[in-house]
MIGUMAR-839655 format. One record per residue (C-alpha): residue number from 1; residue in one letter; x, y, z. Coordinates in steps of 0.02 Angstrom, whole numbers. Last residue first. Layout:
% MIGUMAR-839655
i NUM	aa A	x X	y Y	z Z
...
% end
This chain:
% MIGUMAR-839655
i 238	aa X	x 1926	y 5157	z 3804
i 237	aa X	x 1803	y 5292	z 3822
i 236	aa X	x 1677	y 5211	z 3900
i 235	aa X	x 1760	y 5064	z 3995
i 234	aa X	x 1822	y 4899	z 3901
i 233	aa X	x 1812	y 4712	z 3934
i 232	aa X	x 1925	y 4582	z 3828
i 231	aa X	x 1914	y 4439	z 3746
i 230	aa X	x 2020	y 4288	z 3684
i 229	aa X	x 1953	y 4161	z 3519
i 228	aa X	x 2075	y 4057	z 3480
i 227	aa X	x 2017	y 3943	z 3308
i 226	aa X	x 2069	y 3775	z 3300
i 225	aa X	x 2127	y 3620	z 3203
i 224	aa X	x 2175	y 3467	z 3233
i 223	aa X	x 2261	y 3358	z 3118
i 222	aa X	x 2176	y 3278	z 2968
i 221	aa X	x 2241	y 3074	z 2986
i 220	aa X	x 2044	y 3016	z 2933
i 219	aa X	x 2053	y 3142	z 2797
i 218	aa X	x 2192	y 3041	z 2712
i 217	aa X	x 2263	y 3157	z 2567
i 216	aa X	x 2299	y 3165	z 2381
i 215	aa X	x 2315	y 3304	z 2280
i 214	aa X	x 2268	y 3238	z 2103
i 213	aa X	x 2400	y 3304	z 1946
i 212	aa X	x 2311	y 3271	z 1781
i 211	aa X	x 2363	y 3200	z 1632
i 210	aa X	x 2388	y 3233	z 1426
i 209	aa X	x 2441	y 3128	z 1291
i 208	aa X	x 2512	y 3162	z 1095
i 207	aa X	x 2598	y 3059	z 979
i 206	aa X	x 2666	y 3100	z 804
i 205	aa X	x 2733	y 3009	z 663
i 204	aa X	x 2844	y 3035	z 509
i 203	aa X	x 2897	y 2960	z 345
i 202	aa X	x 2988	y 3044	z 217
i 201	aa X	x 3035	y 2983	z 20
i 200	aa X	x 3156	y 2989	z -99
i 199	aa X	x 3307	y 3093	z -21
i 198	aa X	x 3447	y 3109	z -119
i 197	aa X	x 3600	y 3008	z -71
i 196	aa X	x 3638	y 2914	z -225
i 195	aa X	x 3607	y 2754	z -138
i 194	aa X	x 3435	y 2804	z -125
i 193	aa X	x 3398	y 2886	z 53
i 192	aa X	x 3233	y 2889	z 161
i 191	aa X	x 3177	y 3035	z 287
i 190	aa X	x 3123	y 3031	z 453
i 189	aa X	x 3018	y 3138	z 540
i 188	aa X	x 2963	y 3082	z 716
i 187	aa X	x 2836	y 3185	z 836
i 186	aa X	x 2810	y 3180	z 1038
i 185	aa X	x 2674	y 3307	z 1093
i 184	aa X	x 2643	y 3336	z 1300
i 183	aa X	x 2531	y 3375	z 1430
i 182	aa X	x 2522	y 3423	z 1591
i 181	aa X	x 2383	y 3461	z 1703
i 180	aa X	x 2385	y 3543	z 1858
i 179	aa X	x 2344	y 3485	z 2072
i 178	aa X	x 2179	y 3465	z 2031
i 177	aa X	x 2090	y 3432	z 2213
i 176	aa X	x 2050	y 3614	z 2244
i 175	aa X	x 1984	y 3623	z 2447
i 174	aa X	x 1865	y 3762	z 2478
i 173	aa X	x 1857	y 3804	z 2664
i 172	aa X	x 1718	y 3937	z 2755
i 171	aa X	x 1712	y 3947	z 2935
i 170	aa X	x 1532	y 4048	z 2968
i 169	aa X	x 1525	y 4156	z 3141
i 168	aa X	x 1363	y 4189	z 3201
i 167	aa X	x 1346	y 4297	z 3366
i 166	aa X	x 1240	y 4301	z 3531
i 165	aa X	x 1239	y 4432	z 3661
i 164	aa X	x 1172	y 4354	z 3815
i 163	aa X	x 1027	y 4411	z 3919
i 162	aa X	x 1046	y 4447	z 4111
i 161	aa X	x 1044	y 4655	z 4061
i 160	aa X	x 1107	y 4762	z 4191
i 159	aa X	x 1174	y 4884	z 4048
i 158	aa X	x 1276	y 5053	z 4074
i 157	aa X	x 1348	y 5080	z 3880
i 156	aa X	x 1526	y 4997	z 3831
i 155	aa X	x 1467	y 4929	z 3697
i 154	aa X	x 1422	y 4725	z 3706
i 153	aa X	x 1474	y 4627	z 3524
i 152	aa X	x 1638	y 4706	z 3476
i 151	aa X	x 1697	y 4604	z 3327
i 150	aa X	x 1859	y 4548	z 3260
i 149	aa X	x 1941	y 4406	z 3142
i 148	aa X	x 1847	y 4432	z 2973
i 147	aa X	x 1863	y 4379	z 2785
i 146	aa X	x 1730	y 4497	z 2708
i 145	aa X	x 1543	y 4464	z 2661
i 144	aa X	x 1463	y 4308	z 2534
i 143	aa X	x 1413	y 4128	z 2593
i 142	aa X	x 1430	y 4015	z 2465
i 141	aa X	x 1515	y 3884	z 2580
i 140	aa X	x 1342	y 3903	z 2674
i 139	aa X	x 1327	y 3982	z 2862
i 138	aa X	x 1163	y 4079	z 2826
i 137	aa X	x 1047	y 3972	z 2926
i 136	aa X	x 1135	y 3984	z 3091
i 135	aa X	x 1094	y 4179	z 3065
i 134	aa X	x 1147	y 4354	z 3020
i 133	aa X	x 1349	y 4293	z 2978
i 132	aa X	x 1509	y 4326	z 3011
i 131	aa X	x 1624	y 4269	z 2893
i 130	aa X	x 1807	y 4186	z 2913
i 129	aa X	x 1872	y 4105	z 2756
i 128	aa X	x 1988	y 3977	z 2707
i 127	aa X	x 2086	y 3928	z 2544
i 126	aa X	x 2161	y 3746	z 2569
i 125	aa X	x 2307	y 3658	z 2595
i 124	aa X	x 2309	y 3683	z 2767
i 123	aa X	x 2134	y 3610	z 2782
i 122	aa X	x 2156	y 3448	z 2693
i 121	aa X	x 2313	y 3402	z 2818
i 120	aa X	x 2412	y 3523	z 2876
i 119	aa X	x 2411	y 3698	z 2974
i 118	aa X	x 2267	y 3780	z 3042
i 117	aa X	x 2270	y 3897	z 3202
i 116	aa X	x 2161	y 4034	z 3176
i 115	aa X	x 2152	y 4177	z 3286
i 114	aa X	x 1961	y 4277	z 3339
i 113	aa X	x 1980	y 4426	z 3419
i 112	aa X	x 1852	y 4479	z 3556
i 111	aa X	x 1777	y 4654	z 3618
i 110	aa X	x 1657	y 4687	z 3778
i 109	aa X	x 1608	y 4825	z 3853
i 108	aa X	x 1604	y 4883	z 4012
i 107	aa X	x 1483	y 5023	z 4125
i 106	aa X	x 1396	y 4887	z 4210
i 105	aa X	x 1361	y 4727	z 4143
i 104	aa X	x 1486	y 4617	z 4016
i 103	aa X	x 1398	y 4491	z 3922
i 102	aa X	x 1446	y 4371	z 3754
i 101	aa X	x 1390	y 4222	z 3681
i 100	aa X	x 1499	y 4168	z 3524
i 99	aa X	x 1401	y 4024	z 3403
i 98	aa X	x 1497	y 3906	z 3281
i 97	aa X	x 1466	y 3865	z 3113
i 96	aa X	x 1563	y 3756	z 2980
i 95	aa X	x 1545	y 3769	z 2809
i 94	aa X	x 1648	y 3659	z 2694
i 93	aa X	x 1686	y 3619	z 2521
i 92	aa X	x 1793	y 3532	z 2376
i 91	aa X	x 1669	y 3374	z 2396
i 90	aa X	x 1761	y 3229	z 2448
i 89	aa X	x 1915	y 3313	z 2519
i 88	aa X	x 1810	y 3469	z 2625
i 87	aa X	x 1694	y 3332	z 2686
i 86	aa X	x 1827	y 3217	z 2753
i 85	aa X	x 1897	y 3364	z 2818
i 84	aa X	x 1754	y 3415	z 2908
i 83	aa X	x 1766	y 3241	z 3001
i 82	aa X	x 1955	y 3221	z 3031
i 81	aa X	x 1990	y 3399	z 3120
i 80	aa X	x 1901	y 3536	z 3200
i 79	aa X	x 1924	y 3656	z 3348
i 78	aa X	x 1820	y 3818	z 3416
i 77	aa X	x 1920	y 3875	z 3563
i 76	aa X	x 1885	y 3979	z 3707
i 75	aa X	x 2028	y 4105	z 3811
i 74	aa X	x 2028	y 4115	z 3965
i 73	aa X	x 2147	y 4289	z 4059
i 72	aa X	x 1953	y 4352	z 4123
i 71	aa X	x 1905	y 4168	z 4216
i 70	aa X	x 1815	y 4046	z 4195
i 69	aa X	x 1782	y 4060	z 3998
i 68	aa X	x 1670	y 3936	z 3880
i 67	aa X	x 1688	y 3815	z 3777
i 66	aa X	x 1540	y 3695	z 3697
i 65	aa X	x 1559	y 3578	z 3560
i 64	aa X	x 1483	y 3489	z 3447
i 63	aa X	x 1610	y 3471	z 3282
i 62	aa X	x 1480	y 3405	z 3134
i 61	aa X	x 1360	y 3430	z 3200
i 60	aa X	x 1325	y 3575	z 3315
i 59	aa X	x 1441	y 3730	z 3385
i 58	aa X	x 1459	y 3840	z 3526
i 57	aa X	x 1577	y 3969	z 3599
i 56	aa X	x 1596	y 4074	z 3779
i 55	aa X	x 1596	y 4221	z 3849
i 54	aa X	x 1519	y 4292	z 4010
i 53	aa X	x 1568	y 4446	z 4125
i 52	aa X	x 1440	y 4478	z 4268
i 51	aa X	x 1439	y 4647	z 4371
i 50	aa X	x 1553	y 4788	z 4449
i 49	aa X	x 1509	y 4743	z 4610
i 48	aa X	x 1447	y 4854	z 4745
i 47	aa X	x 1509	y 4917	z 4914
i 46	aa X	x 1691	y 4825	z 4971
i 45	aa X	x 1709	y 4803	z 4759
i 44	aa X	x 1709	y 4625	z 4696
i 43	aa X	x 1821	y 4552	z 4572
i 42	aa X	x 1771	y 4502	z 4422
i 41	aa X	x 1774	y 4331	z 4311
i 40	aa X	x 1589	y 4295	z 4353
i 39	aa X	x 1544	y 4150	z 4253
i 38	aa X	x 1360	y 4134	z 4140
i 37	aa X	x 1405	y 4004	z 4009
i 36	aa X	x 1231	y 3929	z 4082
i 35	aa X	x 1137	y 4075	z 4006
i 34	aa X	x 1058	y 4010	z 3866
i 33	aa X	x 1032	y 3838	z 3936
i 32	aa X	x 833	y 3853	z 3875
i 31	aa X	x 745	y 3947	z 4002
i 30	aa X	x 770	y 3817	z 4145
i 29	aa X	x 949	y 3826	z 4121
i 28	aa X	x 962	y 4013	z 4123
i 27	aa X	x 854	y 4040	z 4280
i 26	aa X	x 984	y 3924	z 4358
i 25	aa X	x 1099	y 4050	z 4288
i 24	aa X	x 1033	y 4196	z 4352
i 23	aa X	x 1002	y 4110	z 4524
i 22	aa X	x 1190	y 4076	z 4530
i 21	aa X	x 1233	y 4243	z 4489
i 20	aa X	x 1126	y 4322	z 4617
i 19	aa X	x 1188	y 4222	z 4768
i 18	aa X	x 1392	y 4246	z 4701
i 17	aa X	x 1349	y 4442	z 4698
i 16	aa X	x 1238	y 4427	z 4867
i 15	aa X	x 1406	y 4318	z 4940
i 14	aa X	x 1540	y 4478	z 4882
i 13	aa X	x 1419	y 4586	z 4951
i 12	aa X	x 1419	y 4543	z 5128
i 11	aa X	x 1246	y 4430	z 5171
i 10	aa X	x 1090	y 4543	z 5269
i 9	aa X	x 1018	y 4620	z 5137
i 8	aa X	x 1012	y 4466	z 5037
i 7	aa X	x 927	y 4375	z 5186
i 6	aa X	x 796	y 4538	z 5230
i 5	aa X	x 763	y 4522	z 5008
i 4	aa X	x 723	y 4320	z 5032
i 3	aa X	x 606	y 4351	z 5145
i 2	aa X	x 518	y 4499	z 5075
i 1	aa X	x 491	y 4375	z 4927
% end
C-alpha cells in the first residue's frame, strides 16, 4: 500500500483524480454495479479537485434501460412507448418505475428537474402522474402523494462520500376507454279519422336504444415517449 501512495504522490493531480475515480468505480462494479454511473464532469483545480459528479437513471421490465451523464450540460432520459401502452389500453393502467442515482462531493449539491415529453398514442390521451416513491415496491397505479417534477437529492454539505444517492420515481397513467354514451327515445302518436272528422281512435309507439363511444387505438404504433431529466450542482448558499 505504501507503494501505491509514493506513485499517487508522485502523478499531477489532474491523473491522481482520473486514478482515484477509476478505482472507485471498479470498486463499484465488483460491489454490485452501483457505482458504474460514476463520471467526473469537473474540471480540475492546479492543487485539489473539486470532486466526482454522477447522475444517471434506471429502469427494469418493462422499459430496461440505463442513462447516465458524461458530462455537466447531459441530460438522461427515461423513455417508453409500444409495450406500456399495450398495458395502459388493455387494462386502463400503468406503473412504470425508474431509479435516479445521484453524487456531487465536496462542498456541492445536487438538484434535478424532471420534464415530460408525451404526446399521442394511448399515453397522450391519458391522465398521468409523476410520484416519488420510498421503494421499488411502492410504484403501483394506486400509488398515493403529489404530482412531482423536482427533487434535491445531495445538499450542499462537505461530503467525500463514494456512495450514490438513490431515488424512486413512480410514472403513473390511467387510460379511460369509454369515450360517452348516448342514447336516444323515438315515439309515434297517430290518431284515426271517421269521415266526419272526429277522431275515433289513437295509436302510438315508442323505441328506445342506447350505445357507447370506445376510444380506439393500436398500442403496437404508441410513439415514443420520454421523460428529461437535467441536473445541476449548487454551493452552500446557492
Amino acid at each position: 500500500m505504501s507503494g501505491l501512495r509514493e506513485r499517487l504522490v508522485s502523478l499531477p493531480t489532474a491523473a491522481v483524480l482520473a486514478l482515484a475515480v477509476g478505482i472507485a468505480a471498479l470498486v463499484g462494479m465488483v460491489g454490485g454495479g452501483t457505482l458504474a454511473l460514476w463520471r467526473d464532469v469537473e474540471t480540475v483545480s492546479a492543487s485539489m479537485p473539486s470532486g466526482v459528479v454522477a447522475f444517471g437513471v434506471r429502469a427494469s421490465a418493462p422499459v430496461a434501460q440505463t442513462d447516465y451523464a458524461t458530462s455537466a450540460t447531459d441530460t438522461v432520459d427515461f423513455t417508453f412507448g409500444s409495450a406500456a401502452a399495450a398495458t395502459l389500453y388493455t387494462t386502463g393502467s400503468v406503473a412504470l418505475l425508474f431509479q435516479v442515482d445521484a453524487l456531487a462531493q465536496g462542498h456541492r449539491g445536487l438538484r434535478y428537474t424532471v420534464t415530460r415529453q408525451i404526446s399521442g398514442g394511448v399515453f397522450g390521451d391519458s391522465t398521468v402522474r409523476l410520484v416519488k416513491v420510498t421503494s421499488a415496491a411502492a410504484c403501483t397505479a394506486t400509488a398515493s402523494g403529489p404530482d412531482a417534477s423536482t427533487s434535491t437529492p445531495v445538499p450542499s454539505t462537505y461530503s467525500t462520500t463514494k456512495a450514490l444517492t438513490s431515488e424512486y420515481w413512480c410514472l403513473i397513467a390511467t387510460f379511460e376507454q369509454l369515450k360517452g354514451s348516448y342514447g336516444n327515445t323515438a315515439s309515434v302518436d297517430a290518431g284515426v279519422t271517421t269521415s266526419g272528422g272526429t277522431t275515433s281512435e289513437r295509436v302510438g309507439a315508442q323505441s328506445s336504444w342506447s350505445a357507447q363511444v370506445r376510444k380506439t387505438f393500436v398500442p403496437a404504433n404508441e410513439p415514443t415517449h420520454r421523460l428529461r431529466l437535467a441536473f445541476t450542482t449548487f454551493r452552500p448558499g446557492q
